[in-house]
DSSP file (Angstrom, degrees, kcal/mol; ACC not computed):
  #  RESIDUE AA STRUCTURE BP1 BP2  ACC     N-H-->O    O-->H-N    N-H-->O    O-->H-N    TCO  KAPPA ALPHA  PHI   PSI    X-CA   Y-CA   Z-CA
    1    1 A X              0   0    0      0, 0.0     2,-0.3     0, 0.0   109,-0.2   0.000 360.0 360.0 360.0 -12.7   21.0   13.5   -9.7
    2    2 A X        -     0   0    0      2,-0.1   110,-0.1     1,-0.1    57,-0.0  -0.761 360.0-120.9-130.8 176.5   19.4   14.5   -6.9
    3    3 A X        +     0   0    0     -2,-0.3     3,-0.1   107,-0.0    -1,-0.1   0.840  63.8 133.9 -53.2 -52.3   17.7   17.6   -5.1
    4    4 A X  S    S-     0   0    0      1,-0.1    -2,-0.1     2,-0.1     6,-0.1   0.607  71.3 -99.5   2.5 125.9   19.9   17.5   -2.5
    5    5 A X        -     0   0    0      1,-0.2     3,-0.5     2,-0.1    -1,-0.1  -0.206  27.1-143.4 -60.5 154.2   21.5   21.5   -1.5
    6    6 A X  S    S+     0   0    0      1,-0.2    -1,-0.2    -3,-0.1     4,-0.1   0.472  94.2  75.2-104.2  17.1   24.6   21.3   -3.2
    7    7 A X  S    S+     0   0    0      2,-0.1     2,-0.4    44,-0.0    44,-0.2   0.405  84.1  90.8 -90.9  -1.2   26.1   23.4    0.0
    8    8 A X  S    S-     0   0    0     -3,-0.5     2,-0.2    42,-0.1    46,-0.1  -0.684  93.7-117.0 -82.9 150.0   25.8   20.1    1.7
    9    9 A X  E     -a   54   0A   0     44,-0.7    46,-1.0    -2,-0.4     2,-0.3  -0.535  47.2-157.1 -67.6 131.1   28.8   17.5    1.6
   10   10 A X  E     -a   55   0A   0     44,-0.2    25,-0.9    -2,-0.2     2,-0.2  -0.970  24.8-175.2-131.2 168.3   27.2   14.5   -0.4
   11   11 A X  E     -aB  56  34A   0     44,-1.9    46,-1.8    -2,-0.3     2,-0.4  -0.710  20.8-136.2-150.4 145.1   27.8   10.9   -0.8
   12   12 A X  E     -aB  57  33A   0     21,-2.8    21,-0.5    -2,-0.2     2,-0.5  -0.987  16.4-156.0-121.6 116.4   26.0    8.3   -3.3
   13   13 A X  E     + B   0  32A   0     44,-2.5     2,-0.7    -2,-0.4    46,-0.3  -0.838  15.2 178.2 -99.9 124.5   25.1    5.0   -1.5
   14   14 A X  E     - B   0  31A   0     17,-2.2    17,-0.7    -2,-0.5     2,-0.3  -0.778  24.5-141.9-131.4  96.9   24.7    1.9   -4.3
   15   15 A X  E     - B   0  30A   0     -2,-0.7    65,-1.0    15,-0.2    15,-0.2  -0.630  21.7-143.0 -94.3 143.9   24.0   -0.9   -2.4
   16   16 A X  E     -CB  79  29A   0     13,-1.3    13,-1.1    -2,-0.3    12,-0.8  -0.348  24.7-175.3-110.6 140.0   25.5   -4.4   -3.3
   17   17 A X  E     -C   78   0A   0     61,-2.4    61,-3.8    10,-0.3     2,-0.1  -0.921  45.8 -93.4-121.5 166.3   25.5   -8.0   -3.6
   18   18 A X  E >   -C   77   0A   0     -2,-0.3     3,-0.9    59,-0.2     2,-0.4  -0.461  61.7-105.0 -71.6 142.3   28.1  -10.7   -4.6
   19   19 A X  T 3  S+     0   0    0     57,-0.9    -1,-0.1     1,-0.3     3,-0.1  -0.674 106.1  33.8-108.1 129.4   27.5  -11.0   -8.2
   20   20 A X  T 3  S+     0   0    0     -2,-0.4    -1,-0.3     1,-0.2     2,-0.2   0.199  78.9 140.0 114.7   4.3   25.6  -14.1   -9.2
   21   21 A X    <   -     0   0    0     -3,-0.9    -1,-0.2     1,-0.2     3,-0.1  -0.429  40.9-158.1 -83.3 131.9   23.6  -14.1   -6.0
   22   22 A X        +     0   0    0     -2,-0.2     2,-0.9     1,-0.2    -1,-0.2   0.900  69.0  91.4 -77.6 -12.0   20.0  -15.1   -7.0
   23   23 A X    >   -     0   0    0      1,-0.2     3,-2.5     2,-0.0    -1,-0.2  -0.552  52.2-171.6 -72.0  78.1   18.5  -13.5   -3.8
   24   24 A X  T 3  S+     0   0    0     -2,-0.9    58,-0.2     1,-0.3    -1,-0.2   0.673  87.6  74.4 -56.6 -15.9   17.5   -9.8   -4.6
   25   25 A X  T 3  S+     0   0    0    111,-0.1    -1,-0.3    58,-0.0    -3,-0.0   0.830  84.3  82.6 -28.0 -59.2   16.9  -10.1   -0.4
   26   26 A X    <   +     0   0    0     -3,-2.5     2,-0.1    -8,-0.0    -9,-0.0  -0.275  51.5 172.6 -69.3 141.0   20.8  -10.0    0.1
   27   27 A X        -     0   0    0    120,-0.1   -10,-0.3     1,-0.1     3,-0.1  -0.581  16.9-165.6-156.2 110.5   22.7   -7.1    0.1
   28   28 A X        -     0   0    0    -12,-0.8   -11,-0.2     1,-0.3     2,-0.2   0.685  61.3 -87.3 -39.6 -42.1   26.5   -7.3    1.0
   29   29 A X  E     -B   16   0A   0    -13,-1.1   -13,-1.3   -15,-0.1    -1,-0.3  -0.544  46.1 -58.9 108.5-174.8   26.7   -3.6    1.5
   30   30 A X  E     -B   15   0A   0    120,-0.3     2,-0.4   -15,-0.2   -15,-0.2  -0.099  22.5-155.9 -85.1 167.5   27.1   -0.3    0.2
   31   31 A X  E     -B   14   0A   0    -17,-0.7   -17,-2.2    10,-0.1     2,-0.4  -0.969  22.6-150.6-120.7 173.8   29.9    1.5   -1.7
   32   32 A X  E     -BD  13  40A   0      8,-0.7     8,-1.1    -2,-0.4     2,-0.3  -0.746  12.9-174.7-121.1 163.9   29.9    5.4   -1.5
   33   33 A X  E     -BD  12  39A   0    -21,-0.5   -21,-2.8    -2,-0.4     6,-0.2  -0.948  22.1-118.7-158.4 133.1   31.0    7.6   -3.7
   34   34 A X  E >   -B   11   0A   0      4,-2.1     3,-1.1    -2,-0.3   -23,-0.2  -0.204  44.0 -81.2 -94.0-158.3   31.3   11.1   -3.5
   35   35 A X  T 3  S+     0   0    0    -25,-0.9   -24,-0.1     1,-0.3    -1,-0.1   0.613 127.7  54.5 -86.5 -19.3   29.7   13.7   -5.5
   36   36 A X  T 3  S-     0   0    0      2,-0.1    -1,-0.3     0, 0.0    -2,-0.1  -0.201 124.1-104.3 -97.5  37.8   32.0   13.5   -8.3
   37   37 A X  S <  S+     0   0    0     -3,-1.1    -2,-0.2    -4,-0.1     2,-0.1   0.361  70.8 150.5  34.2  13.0   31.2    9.9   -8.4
   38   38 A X        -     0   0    0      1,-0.1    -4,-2.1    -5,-0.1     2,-0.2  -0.367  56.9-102.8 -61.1 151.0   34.8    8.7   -6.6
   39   39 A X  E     -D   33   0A   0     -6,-0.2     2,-0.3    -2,-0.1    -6,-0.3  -0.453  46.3-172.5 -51.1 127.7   35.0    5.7   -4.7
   40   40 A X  E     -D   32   0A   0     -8,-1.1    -8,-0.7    -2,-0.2     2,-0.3  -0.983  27.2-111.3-121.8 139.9   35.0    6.7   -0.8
   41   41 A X    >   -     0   0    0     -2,-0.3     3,-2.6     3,-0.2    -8,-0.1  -0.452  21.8-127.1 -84.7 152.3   35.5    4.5    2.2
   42   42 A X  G >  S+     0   0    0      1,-0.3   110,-2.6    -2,-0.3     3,-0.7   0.914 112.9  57.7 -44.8 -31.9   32.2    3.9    4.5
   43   43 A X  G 3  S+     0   0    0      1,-0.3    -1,-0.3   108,-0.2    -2,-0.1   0.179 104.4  57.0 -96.6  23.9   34.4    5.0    7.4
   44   44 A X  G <   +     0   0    0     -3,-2.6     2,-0.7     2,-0.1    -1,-0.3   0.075  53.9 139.6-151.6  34.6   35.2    8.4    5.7
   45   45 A X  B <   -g  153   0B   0    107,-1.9   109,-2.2    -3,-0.7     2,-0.2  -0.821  34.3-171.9 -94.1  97.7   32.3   10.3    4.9
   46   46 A X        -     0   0    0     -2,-0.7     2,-1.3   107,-0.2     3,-0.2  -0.513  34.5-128.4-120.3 162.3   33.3   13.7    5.7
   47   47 A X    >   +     0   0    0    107,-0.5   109,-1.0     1,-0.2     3,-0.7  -0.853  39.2 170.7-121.0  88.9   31.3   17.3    5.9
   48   48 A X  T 3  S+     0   0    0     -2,-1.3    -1,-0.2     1,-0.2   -40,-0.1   0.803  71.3  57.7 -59.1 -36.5   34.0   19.0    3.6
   49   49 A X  T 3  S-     0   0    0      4,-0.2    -1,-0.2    -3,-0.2    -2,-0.0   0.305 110.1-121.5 -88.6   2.7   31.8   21.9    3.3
   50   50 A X    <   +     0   0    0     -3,-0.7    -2,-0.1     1,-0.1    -1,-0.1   0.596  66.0 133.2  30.3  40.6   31.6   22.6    6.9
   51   51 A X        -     0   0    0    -44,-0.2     3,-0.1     2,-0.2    -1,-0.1   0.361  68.4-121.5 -54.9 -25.0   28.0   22.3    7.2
   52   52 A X  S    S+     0   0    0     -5,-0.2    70,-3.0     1,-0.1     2,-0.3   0.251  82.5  84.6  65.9   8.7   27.5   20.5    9.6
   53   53 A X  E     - E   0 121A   0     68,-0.2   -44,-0.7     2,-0.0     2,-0.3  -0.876  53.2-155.0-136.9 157.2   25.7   18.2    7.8
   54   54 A X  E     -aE   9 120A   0     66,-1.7    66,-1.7    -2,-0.3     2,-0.3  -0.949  18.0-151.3-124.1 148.3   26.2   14.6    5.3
   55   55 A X  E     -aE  10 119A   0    -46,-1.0   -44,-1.9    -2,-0.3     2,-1.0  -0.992   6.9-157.2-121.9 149.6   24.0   13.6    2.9
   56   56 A X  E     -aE  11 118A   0     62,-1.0    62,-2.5    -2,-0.3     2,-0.3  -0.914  13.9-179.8 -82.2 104.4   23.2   10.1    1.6
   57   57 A X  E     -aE  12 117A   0    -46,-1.8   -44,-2.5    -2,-1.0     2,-0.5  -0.954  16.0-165.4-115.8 139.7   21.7    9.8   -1.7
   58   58 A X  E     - E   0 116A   0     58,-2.5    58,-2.1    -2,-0.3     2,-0.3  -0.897  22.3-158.6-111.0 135.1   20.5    6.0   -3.8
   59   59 A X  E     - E   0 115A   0     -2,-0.5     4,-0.2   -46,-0.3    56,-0.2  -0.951  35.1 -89.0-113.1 136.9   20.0    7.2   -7.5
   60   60 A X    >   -     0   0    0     54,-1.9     3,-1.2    -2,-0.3    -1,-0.1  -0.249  52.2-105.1 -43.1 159.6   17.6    4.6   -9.6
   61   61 A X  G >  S+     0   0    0      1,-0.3     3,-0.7    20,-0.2     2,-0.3   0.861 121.8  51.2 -52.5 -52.7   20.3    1.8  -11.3
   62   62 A X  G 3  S+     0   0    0      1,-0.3    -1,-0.3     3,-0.0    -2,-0.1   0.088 102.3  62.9-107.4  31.1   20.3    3.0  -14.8
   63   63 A X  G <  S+     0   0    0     -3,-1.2     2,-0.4    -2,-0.3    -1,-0.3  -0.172  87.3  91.9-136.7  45.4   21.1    6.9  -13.3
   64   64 A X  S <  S-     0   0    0     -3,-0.7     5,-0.2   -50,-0.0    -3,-0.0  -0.992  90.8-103.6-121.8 131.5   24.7    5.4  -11.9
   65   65 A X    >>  -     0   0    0     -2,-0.4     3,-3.8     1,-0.2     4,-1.1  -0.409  19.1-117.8 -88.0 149.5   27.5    5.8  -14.3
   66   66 A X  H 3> S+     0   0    0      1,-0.3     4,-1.0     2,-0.2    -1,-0.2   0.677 117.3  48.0 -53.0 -27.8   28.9    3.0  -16.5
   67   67 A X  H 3> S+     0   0    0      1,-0.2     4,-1.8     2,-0.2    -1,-0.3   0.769 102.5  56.2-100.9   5.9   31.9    3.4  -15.0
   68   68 A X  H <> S+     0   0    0     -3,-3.8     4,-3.3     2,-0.2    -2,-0.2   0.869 115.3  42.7 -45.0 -47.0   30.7    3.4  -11.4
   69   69 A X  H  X S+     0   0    0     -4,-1.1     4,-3.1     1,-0.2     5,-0.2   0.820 108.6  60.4 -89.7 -18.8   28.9   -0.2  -12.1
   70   70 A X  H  X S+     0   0    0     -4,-1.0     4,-2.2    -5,-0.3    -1,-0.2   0.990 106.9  45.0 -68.6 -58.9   32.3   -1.2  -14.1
   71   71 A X  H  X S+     0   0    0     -4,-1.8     4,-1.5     2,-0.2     3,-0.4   0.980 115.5  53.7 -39.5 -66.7   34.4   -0.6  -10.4
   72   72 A X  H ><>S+     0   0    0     -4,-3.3     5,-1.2     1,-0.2     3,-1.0   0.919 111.3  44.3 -40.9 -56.0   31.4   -2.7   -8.8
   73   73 A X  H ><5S+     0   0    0     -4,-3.1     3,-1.5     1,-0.2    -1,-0.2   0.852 101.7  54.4 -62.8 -38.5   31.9   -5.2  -10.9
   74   74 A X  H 3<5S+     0   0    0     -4,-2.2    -1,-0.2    -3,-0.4    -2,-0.2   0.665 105.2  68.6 -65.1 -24.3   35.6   -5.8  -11.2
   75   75 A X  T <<5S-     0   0    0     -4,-1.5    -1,-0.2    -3,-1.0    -2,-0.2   0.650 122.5-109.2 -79.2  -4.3   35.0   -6.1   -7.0
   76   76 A X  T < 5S+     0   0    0     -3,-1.5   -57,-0.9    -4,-0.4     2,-0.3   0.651  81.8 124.1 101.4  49.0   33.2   -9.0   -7.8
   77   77 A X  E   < -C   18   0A   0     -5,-1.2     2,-0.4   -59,-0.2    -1,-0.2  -0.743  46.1-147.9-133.4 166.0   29.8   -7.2   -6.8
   78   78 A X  E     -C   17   0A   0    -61,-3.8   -61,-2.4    -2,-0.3     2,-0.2  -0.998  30.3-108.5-137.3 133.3   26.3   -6.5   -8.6
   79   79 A X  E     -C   16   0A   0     -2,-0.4     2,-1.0   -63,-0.2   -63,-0.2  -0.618  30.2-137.8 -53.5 127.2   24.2   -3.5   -8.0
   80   80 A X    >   +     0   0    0    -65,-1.0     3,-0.7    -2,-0.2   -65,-0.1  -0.760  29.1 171.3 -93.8  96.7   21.3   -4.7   -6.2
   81   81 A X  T 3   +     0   0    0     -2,-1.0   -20,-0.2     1,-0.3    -1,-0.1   0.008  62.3  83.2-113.1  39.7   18.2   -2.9   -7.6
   82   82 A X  T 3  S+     0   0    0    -58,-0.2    55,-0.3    55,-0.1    -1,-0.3  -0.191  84.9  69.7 -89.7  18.5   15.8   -4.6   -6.0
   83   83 A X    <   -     0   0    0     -3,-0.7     2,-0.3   -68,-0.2    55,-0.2  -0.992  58.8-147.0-153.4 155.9   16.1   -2.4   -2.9
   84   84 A X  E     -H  135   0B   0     51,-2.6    51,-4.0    53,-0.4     2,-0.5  -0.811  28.0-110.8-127.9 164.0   15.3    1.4   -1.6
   85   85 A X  E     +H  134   0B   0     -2,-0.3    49,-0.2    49,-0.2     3,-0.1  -0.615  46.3 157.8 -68.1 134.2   16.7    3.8    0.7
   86   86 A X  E     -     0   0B   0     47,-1.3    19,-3.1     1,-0.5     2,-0.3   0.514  54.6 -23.3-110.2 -30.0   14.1    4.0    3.6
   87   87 A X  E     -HI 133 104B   0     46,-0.8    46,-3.0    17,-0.3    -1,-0.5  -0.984  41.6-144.5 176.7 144.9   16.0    5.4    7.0
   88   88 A X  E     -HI 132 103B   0     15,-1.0    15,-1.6    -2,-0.3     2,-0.5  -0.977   4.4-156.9-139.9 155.4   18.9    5.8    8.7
   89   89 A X  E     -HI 131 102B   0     42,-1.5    42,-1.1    -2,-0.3     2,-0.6  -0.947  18.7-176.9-116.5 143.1   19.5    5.7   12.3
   90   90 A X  E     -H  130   0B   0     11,-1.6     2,-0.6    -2,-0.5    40,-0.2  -0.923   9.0-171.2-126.4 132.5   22.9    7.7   13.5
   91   91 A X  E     -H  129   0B   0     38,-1.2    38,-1.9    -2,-0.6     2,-0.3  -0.952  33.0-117.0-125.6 146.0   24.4    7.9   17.2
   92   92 A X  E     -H  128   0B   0     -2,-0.6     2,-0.4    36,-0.3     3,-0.3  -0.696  41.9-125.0 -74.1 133.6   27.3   10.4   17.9
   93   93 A X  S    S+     0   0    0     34,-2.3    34,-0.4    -2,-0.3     3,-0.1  -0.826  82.6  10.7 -90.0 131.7   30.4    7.9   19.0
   94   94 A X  S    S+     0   0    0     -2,-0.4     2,-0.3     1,-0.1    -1,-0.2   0.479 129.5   7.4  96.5  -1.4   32.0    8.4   21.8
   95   95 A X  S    S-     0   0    0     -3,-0.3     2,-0.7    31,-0.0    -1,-0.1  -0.969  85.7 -78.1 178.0-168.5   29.7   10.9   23.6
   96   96 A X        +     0   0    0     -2,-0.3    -3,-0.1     1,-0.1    -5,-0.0  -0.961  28.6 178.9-118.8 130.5   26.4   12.5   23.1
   97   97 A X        -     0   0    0     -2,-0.7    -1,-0.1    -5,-0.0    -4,-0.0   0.261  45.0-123.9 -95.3   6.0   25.8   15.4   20.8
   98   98 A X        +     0   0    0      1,-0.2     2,-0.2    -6,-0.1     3,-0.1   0.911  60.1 149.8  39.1  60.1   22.3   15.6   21.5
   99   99 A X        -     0   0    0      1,-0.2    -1,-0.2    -9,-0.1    -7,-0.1  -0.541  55.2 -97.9-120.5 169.2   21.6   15.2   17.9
  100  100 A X        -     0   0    0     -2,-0.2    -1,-0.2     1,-0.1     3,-0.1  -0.092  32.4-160.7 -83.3-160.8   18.2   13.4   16.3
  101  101 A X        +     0   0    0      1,-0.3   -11,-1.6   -13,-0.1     2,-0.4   0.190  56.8  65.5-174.0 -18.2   19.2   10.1   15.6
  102  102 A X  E     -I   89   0B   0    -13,-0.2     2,-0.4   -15,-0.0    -1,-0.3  -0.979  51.5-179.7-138.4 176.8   16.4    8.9   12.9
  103  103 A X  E     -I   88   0B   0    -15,-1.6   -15,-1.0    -2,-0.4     2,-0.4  -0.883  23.1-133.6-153.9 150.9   15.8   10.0    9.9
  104  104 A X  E     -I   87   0B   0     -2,-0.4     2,-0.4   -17,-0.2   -17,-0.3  -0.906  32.5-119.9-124.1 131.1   13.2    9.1    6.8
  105  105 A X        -     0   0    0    -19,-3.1    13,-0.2    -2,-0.4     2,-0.1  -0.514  29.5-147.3 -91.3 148.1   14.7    8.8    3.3
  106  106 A X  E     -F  117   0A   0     11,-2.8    11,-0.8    -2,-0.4     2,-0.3  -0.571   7.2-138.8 -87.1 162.5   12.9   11.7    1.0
  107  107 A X  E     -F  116   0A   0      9,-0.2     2,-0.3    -2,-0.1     9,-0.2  -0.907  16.4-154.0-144.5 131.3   12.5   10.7   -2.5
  108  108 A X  E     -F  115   0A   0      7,-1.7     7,-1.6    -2,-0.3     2,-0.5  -0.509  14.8-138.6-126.2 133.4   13.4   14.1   -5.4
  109  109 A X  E     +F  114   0A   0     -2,-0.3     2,-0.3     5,-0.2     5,-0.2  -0.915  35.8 174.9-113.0  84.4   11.7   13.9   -8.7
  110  110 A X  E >   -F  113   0A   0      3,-2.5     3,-2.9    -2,-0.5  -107,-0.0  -0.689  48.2-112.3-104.1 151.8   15.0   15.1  -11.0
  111  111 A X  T 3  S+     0   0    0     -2,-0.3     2,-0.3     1,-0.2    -1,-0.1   0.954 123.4  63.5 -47.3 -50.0   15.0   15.3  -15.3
  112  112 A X  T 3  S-     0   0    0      1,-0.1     2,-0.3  -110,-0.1    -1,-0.2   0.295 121.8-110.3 -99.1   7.6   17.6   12.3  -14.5
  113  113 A X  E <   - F   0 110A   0     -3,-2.9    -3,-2.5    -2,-0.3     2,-0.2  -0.886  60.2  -9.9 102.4-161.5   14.8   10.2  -12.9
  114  114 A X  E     + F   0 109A   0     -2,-0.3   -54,-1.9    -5,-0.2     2,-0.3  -0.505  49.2 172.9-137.4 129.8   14.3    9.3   -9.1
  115  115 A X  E     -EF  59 108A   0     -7,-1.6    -7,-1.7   -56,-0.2     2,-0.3  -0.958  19.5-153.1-141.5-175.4   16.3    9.4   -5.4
  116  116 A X  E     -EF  58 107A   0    -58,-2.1   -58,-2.5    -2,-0.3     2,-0.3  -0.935  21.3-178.5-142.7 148.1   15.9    9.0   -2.5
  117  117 A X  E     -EF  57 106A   0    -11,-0.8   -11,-2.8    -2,-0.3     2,-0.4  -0.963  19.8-167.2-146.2 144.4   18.1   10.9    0.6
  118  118 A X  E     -E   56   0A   0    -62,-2.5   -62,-1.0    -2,-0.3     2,-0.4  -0.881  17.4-147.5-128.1 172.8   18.7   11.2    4.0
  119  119 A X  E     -E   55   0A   0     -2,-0.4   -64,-0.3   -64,-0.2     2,-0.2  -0.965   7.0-158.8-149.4 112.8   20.8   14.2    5.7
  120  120 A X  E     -E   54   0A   0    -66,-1.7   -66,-1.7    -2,-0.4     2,-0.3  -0.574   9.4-146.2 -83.3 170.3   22.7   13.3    8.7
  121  121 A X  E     -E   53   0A   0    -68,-0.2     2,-0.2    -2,-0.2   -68,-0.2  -0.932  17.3-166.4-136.7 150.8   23.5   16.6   10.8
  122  122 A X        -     0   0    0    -70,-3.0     2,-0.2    -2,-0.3     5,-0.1  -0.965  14.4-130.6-159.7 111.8   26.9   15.9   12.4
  123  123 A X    >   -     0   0    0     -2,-0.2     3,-1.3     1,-0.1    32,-0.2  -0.710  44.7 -94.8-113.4 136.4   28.4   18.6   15.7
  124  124 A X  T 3  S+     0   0    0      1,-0.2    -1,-0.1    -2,-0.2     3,-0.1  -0.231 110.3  28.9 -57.1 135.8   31.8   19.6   15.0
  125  125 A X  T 3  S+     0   0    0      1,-0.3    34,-0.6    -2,-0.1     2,-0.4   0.295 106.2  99.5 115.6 -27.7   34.4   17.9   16.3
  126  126 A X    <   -     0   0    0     -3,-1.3    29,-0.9    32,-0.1    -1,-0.3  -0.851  57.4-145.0-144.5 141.6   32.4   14.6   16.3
  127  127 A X  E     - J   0 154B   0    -34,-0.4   -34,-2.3    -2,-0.4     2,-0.4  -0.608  17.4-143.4-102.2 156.5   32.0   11.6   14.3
  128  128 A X  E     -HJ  92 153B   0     25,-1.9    25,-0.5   -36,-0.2     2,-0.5  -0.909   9.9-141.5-106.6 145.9   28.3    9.3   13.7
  129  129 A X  E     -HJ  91 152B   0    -38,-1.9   -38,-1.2    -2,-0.4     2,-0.5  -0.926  30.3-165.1 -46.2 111.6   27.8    6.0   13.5
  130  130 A X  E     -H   90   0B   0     21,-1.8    21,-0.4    -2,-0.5     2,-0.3  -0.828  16.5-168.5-103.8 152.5   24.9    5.3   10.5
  131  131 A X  E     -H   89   0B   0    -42,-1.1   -42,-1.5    -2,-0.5     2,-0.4  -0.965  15.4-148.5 -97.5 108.6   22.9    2.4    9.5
  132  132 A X  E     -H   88   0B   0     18,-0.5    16,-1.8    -2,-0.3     2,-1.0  -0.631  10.5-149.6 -84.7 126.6   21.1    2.7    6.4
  133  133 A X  E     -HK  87 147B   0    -46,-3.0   -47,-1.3    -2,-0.4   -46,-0.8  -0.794  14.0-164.2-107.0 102.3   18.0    0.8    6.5
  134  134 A X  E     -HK  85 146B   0     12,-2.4    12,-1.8    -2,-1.0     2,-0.7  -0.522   7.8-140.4 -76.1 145.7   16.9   -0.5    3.1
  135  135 A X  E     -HK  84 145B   0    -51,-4.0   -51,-2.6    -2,-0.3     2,-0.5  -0.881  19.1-121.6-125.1 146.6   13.3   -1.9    1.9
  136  136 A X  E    S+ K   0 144B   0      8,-3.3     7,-1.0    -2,-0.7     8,-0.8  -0.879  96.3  40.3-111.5 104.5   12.5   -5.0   -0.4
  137  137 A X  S    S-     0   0    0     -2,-0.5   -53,-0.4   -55,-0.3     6,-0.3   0.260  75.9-141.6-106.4-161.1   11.0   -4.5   -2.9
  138  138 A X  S    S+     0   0    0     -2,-0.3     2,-0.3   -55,-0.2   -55,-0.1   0.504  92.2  59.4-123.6 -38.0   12.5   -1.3   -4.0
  139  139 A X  S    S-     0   0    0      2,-0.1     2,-0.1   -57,-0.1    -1,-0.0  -0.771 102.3 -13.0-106.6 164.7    8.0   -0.7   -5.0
  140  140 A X  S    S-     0   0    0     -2,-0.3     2,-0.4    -3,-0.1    -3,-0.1  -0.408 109.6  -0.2  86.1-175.3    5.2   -0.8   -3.0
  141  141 A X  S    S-     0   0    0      1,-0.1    -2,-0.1    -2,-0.1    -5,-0.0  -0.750  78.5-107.2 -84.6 123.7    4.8   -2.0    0.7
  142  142 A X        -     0   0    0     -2,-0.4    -5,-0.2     1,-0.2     3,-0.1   0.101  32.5-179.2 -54.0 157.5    7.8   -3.3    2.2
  143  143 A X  S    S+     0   0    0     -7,-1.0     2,-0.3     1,-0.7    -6,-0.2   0.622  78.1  11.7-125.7 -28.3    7.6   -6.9    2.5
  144  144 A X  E     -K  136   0B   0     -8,-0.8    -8,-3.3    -7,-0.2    -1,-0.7  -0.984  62.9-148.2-140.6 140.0   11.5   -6.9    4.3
  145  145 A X  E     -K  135   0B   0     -2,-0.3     2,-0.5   -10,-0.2   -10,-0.2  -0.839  16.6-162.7 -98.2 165.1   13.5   -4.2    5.6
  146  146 A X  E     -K  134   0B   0    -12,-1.8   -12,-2.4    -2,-0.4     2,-0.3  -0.785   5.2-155.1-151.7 108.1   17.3   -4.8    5.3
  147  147 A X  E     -K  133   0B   0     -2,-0.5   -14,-0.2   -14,-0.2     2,-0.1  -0.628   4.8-142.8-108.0 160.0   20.1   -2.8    7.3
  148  148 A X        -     0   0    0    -16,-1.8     3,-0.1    -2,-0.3  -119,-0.1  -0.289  15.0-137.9 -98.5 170.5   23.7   -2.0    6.8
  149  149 A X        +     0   0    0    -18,-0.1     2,-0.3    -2,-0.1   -18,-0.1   0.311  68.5  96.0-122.6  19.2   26.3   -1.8    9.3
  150  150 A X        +     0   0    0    -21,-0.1   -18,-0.5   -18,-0.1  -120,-0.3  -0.898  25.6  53.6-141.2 174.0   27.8    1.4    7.9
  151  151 A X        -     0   0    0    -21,-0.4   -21,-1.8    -2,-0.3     2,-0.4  -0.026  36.2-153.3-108.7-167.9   28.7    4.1    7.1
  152  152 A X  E     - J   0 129B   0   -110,-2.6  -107,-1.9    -2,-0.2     2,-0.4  -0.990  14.6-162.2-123.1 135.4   30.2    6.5    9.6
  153  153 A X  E     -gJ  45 128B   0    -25,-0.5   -25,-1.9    -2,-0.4     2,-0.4  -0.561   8.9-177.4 -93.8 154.9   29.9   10.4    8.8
  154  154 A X  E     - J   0 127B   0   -109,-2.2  -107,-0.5    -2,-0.4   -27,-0.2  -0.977  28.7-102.5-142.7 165.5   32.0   13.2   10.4
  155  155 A X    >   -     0   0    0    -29,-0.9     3,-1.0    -2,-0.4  -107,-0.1  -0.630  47.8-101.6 -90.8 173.4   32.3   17.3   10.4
  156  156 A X  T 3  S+     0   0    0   -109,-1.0     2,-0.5     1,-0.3    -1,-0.1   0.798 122.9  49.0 -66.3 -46.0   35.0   18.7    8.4
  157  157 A X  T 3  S+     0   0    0   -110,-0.1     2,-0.4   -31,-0.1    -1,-0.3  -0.272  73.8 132.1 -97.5  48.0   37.4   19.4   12.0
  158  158 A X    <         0   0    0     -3,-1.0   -32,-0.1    -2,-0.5    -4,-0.0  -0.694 360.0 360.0-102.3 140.1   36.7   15.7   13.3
  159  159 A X              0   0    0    -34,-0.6    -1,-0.2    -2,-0.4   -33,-0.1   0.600 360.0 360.0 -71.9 360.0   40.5   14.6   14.3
């Protein structure tokens, strides 16, 4: 679904609201999934591939598979698709890795339609804190930005 290199470890961010909320503004937060479209926890986003690097990818709504939005739903969530990836900001926890720390989401023109990505880079040994910064509307000039309060990435030897 995406450009993304497919030697990087990736992650699919589909971010959520509590289902029935009329405010496309709200967004609960994400779930992740990894490339094979399992469920992954936020706090577990690992760079299997030793890469040194994570990526975050939002795929347009109707390029997420029916039974991805069937899990959301049964959590008592709605895909919110009124909102786009924009940014993330990441700090190494627990020390400095001298790493960059923001990041601009790309948007990939695939046959499946549209994403949008960000690539954290991630020094071995050492875990990130992200925010993922969304904008509302998901077209056009952002009218709101709206950020999350995870995920965290790691490299592949993080204890």
């Amino acid at each position: 679904m995406s450009t993304t290199d497919p030697t990087i470890s990736t992650y699919y961010a589909v971010p959520v609201k509590l289902r029935g909320t009329p405010v496309d503004t709200t967004m609960e937060k994400c779930c992740y999934f990894d490339s094979g479209w399992i469920s992954a926890e936020a706090t577990a986003l690992r760079d299997i591939l030793d890469q040194n690097m994570v990526a975050i990818v939002q795929v347009e709504p109707q390029n997420i598979p029916d039974r991805v939005a069937q899990f959301i739903a049964t959590s008592g969530f709605e895909i919110n698709k009124s909102v786009l990836l924009f940014s993330a900001v990441a700090k190494t926890l627990g020390g400095s890795g001298g790493m960059p720390n923001l990041f601009l989401a790309r948007e990939d023109d695939v046959p499946q339609g549209k994403s949008w990505s960000v690539v954290i880079p991630v020094a071995p040994t050492t875990r990130r804190g992200v925010i993922l910064v969304f904008q509302f509307p998901e077209e056009g000039a952002p009218v709101q930005l709206i950020a999350t309060d995870d995920p965290e990435v790691e490299s592949g030897s993080s204890n």
